[in-house]
C-alpha positions in Angstrom: -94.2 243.1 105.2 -94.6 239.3 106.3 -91.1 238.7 107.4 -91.1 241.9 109.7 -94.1 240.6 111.1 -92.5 237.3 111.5 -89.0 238.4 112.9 -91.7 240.9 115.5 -93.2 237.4 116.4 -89.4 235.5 117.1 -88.2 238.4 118.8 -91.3 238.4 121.2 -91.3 234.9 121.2 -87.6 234.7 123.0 -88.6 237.4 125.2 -91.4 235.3 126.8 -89.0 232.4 126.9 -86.2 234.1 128.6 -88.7 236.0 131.1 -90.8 232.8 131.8 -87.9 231.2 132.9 -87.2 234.2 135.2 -91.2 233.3 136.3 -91.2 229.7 136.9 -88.3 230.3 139.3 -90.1 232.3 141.9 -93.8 230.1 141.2 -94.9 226.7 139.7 -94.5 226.4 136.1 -98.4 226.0 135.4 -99.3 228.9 137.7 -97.0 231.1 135.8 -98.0 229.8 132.4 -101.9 230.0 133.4 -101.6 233.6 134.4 -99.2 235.4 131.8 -101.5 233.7 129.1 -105.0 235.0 130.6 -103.5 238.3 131.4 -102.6 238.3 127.9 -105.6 237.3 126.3 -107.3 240.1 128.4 -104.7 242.4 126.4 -105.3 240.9 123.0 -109.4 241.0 123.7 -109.3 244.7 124.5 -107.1 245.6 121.4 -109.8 243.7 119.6 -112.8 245.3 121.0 -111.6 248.8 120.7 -111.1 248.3 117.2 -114.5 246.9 116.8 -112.3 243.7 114.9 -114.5 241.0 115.4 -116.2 239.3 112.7 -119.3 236.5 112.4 -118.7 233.4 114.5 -119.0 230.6 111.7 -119.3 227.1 112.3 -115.9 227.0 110.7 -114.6 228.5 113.3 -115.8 226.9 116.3 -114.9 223.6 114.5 -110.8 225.3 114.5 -111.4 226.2 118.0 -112.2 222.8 118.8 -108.9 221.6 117.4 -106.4 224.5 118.0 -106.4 224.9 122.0 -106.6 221.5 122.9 -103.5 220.8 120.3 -102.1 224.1 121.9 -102.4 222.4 125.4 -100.8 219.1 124.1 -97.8 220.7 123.0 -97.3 223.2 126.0 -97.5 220.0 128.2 -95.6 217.6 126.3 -93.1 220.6 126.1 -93.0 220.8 129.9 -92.8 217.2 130.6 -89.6 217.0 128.2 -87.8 219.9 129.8 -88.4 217.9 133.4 -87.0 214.5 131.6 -84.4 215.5 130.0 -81.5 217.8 128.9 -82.0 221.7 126.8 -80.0 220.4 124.7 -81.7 217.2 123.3 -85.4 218.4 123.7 -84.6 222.6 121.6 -83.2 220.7 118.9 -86.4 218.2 118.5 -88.3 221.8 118.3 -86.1 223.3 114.9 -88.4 220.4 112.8 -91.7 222.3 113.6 -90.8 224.3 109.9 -90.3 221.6 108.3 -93.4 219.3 109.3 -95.6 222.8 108.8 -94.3 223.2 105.3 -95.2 219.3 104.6 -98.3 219.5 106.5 -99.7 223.0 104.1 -98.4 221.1 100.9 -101.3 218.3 101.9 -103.6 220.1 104.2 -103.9 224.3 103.0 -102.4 222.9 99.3 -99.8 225.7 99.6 -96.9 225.0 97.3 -93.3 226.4 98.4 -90.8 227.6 95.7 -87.9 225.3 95.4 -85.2 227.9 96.8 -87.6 228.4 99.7 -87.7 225.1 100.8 -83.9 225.1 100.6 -84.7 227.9 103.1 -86.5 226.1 105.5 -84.2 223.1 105.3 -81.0 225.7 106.7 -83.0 226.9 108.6 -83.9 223.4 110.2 -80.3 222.3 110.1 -79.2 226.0 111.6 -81.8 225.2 115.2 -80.5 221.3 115.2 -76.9 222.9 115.3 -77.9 226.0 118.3 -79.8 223.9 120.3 -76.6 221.1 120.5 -74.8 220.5 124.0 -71.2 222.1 123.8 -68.4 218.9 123.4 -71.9 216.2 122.7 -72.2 214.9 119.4 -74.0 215.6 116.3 -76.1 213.2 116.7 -77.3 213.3 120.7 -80.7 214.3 120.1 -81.2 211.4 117.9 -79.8 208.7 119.6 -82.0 209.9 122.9 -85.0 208.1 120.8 -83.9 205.1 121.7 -83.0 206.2 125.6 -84.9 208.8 126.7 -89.0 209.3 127.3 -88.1 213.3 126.8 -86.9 213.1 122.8 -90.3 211.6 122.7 -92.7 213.8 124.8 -90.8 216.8 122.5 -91.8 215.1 119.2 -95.4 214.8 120.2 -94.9 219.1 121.3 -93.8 219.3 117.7 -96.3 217.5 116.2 -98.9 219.6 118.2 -97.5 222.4 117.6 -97.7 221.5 113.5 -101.3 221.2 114.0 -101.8 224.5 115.5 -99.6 226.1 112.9 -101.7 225.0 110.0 -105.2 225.5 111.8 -104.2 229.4 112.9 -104.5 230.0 108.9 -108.3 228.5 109.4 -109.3 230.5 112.6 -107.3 233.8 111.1 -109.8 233.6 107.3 -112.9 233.2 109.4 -112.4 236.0 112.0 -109.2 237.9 111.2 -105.7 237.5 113.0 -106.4 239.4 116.1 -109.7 237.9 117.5 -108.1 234.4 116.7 -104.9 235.6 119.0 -107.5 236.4 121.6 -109.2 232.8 120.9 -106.3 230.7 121.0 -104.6 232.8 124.1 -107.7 233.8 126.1 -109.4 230.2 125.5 -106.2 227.9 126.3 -105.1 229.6 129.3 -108.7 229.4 130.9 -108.7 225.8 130.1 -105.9 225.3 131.9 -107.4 227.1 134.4 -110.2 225.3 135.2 -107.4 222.2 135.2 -105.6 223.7 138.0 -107.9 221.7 140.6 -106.6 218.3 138.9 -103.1 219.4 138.5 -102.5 220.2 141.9 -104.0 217.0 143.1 -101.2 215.2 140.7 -98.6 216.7 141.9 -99.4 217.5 145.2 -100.1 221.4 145.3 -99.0 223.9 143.1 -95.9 226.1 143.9 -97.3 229.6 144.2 -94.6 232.2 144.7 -93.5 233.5 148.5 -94.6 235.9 150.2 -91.6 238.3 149.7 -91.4 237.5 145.8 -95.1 237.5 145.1 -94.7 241.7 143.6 -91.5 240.5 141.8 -93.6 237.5 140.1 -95.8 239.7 139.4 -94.1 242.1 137.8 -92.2 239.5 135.6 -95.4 237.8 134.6 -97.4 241.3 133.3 -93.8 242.0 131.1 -94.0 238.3 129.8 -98.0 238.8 128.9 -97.0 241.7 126.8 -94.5 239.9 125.2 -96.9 236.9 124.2 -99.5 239.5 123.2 -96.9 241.2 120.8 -95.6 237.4 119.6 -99.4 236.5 118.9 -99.8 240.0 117.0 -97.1 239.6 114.7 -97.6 235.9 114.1 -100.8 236.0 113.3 -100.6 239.4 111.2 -97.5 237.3 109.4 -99.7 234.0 108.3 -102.6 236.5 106.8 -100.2 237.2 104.5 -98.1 234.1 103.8 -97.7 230.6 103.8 -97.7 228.7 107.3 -94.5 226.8 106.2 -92.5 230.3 105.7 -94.3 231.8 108.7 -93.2 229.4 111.1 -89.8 228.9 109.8 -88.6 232.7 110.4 -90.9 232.7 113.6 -88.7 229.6 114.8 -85.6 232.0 114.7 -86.9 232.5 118.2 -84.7 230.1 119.2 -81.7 231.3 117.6 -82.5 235.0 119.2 -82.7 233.4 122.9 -79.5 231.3 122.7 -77.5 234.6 121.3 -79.0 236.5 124.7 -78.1 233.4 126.9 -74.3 233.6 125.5 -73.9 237.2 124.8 -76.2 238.5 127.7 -76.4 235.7 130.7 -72.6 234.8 129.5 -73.6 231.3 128.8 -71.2 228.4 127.5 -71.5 228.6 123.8 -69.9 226.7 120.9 -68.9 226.6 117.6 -71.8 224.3 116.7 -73.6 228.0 117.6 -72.5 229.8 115.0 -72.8 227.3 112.5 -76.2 227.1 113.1 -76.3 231.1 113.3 -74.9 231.2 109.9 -77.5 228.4 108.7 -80.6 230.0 110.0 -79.4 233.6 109.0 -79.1 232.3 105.2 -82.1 230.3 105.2 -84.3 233.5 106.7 -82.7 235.3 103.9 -83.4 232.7 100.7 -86.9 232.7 102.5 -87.4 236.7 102.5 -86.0 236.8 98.9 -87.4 234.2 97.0 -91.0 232.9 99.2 
């Protein structure tokens, strides 16, 4: 039941990405982000209050709190800031190692143990998102040589590192409450954070680009679909780590980016490669060793 949950999660998860790139083109990319993940939590907060889901706020989880959305923030900045500094296609491959560093990270942290051909699972899978997320003629090795070059291989570690944390704390914040009042926590509480940001960010950058006049319905429009997507994402991600490890979780989850590449060449009839579907074929038979044997 965990892996449909998980493959509900990475299919939501593309359709946010794909339609928040449709967003951010007719507004700023903070605006858009700021509103599709408030209007969501509002979504995820009613679900939870009509099924009366809520449990005791522990100490526990106000502590997880504490760490998930400023970790959550971190990582959808540093995210943002790599996309402005650098190329797709050196910054989605720094983002396949999320798996990996959440499988090491619950060995040490949750003490949760992966079977051998699972982690073989996670590995393809790793390898498969290097491969889809490479530039079509670049090398093997662009995204790590940008290290030593470029400030955006850097700002997407830190995301993945962030990230990593909020992976392995979700399993904290889901035992104390249950998996959908965390959703509404980590959702509902990062966006109005950002929120109350806003003020500073604007003075950074000097304003923030809110959409025209004429595309204001369209925004609008495209913003309430993405919200339902990133409620749907949070519901079967959440749903998925109640009931298994963080390390296999995020792995199938992470397929996400394997889903949105196939829409960008199959759908938007972008460039692919045959780096593409080696990775396809890596991440398909890591998802499956994973489903089989974790």
């Amino acid at each position: 039941m965990w892996i449909v949950l998980a493959l509900l999660a990475a299919s939501a998860s593309a359709a946010t990405s794909l339609l928040l790139k449709r967003a951010v083109s007719l507004a700023g990319v903070v605006v858009s982000t700021v509103t599709f993940r408030i209007i969501a939590g509002v979504f995820l907060a009613l679900s939870c209050l009509h099924a009366e889901a809520w449990h005791a706020l522990t100490p526990t989880y106000w502590r997880a709190t504490a760490v998930v959305i400023p970790n959550e923030i971190g990582g959808m900045l540093c995210l943002s800031l790599a996309l402005s500094l650098g190329d797709v296609s050196v910054v989605q491959p720094i983002m396949g190692f999320i798996p990996l560093f959440t499988m090491i990270g619950g060995a040490f942290v949750l003490h949760e143990l992966p079977s051998p051909i699972a982690v073989v699972g996670i590995v393809l899978i790793v390898i498969g998102l290097y491969f889809v997320g490479l530039r079509r003629g670049g090398s093997a090795w662009e995204p790590l040589r940008a290290f030593a070059t470029q400030r955006a291989s850097w700002y997407g570690l830190l995301a993945a590192l962030f990230w990593t944390v909020t992976s392995l704390t979700h399993k904290v914040g889901i035992a104390q409450v249950g998996p959908m009042p965390w959703a509404t926590t980590l959702t509902l509480g990062s966006g109005l954070v950002l929120a109350l940001a806003l003020p500073f960010v604007a003075r950074s950058v000097g304003g923030l680009r809110m959409p025209a006049a004429g595309n204001t319905f369209s925004w609008l429009l495209v913003v309430v679909t993405t919200s339902v997507c990133f409620a749907v994402q949070q519901f079967g991600l959440h749903n998925a780590l109640r009931r298994s490890q963080a390390g296999y979780v995020m792995a199938v989850v992470s397929t996400s980016i394997l889903i949105a590449t196939a829409v960008g060449v199959l759908v938007l009839r972008e460039r692919g490669g045959s780096h593409r579907i080696t990775g396809a074929l890596l991440v398909s038979s890591g998802v499956a060793l994973i489903a089989r044997f974790g």
